[in-house]
C-alpha positions in Angstrom: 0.0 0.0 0.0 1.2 3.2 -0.8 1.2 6.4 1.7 2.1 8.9 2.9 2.0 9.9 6.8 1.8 13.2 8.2 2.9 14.4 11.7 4.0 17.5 14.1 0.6 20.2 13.7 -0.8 21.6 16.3 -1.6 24.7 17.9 1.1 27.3 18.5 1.6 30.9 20.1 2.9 33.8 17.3 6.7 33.3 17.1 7.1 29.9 18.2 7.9 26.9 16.4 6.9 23.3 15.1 8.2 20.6 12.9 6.4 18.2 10.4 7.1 15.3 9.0 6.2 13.0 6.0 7.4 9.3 5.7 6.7 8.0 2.6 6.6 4.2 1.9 4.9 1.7 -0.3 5.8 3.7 -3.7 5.3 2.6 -7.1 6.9 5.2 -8.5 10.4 6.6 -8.2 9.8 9.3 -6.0 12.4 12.4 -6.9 10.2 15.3 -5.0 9.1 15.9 -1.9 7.5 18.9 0.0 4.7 20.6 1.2 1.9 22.4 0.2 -1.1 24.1 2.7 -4.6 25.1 1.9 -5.8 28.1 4.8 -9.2 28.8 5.1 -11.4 30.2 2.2 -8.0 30.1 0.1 -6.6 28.0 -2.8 -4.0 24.9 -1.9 -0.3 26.7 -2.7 3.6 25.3 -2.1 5.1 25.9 0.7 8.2 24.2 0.1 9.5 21.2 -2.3 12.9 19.5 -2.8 14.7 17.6 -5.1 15.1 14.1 -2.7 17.1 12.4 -5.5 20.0 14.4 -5.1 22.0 15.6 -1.8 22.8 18.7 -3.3 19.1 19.3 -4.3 17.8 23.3 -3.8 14.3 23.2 -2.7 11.5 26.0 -3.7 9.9 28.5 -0.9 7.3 30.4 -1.8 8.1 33.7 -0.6 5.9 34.3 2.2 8.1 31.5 4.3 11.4 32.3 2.8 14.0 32.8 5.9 11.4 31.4 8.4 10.7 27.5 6.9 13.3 24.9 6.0 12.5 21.8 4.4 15.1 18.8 5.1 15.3 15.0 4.4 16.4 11.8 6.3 19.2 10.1 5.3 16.7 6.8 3.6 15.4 9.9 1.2 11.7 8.7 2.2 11.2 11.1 4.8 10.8 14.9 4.9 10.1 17.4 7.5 9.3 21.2 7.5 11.2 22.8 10.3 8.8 26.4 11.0 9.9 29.2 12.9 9.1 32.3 13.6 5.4 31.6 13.2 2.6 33.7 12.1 -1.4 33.6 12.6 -1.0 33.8 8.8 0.6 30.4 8.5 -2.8 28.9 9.5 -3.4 26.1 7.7 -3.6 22.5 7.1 -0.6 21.1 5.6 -0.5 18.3 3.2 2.8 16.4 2.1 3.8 16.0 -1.2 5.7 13.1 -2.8 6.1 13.4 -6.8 8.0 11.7 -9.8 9.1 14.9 -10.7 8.7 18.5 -9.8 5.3 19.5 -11.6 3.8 15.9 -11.5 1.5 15.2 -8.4 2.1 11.3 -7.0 0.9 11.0 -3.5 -0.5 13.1 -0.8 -0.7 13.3 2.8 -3.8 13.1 5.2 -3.2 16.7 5.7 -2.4 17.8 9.8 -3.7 21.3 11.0 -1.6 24.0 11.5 -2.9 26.3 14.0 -0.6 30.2 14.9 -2.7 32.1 17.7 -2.2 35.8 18.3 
């Protein structure tokens, strides 16, 4: 079976921090991307971050909003991700869905999705 499982949302003060994580397993495909995308309320589903898990030396994609605040890493197996988030913002409310694709514009897999939650 093929999935992808979510972890590390929850409720948070402005400012403060949380990590998520994805673990894929049970692929098909060859998975070559990883990342994150969130969907706030009333709003469309954007990227928040994707890398390049075929390669160490892979860049990943911000979009702007979380540039200098969110860094997206991988485990040494290349089937997990996480999102490291700091310096939170009530804006950054959400629920944030994993991403594991054959390639950077392809969609593969999704996660359940874990709520994101910035008081303030």
């Amino acid at each position: 079976q093929v999935q992808l499982v979510e972890s590390g949302g929850g409720l948070v003060q402005a400012g403060g921090s949380l990590r998520l994580s994805c673990a894929a397993s049970g692929s098909i495909f060859s998975i070559n991307y990883m990342g994150w995308y969130r969907q706030a309320p009333g709003k469309q589903r954007e990227l928040v971050a994707m890398l390049n898990v075929g390669y160490i030396g892979g860049s990943p994609d911000y979009t702007d909003s979380v540039k200098g605040r969110f860094t997206i890493s991988r485990d040494n197996a290349k089937n997990t991700v996480y999102l490291q988030m700091n310096s939170l913002k009530p804006e950054d409310t959400a629920v944030y869905y994993c991403s594991a694709r054959p390639n950077r514009y392809t969609p593969g897999l999704w996660g359940q999705g874990t709520q994101v939650t910035v008081s303030s």
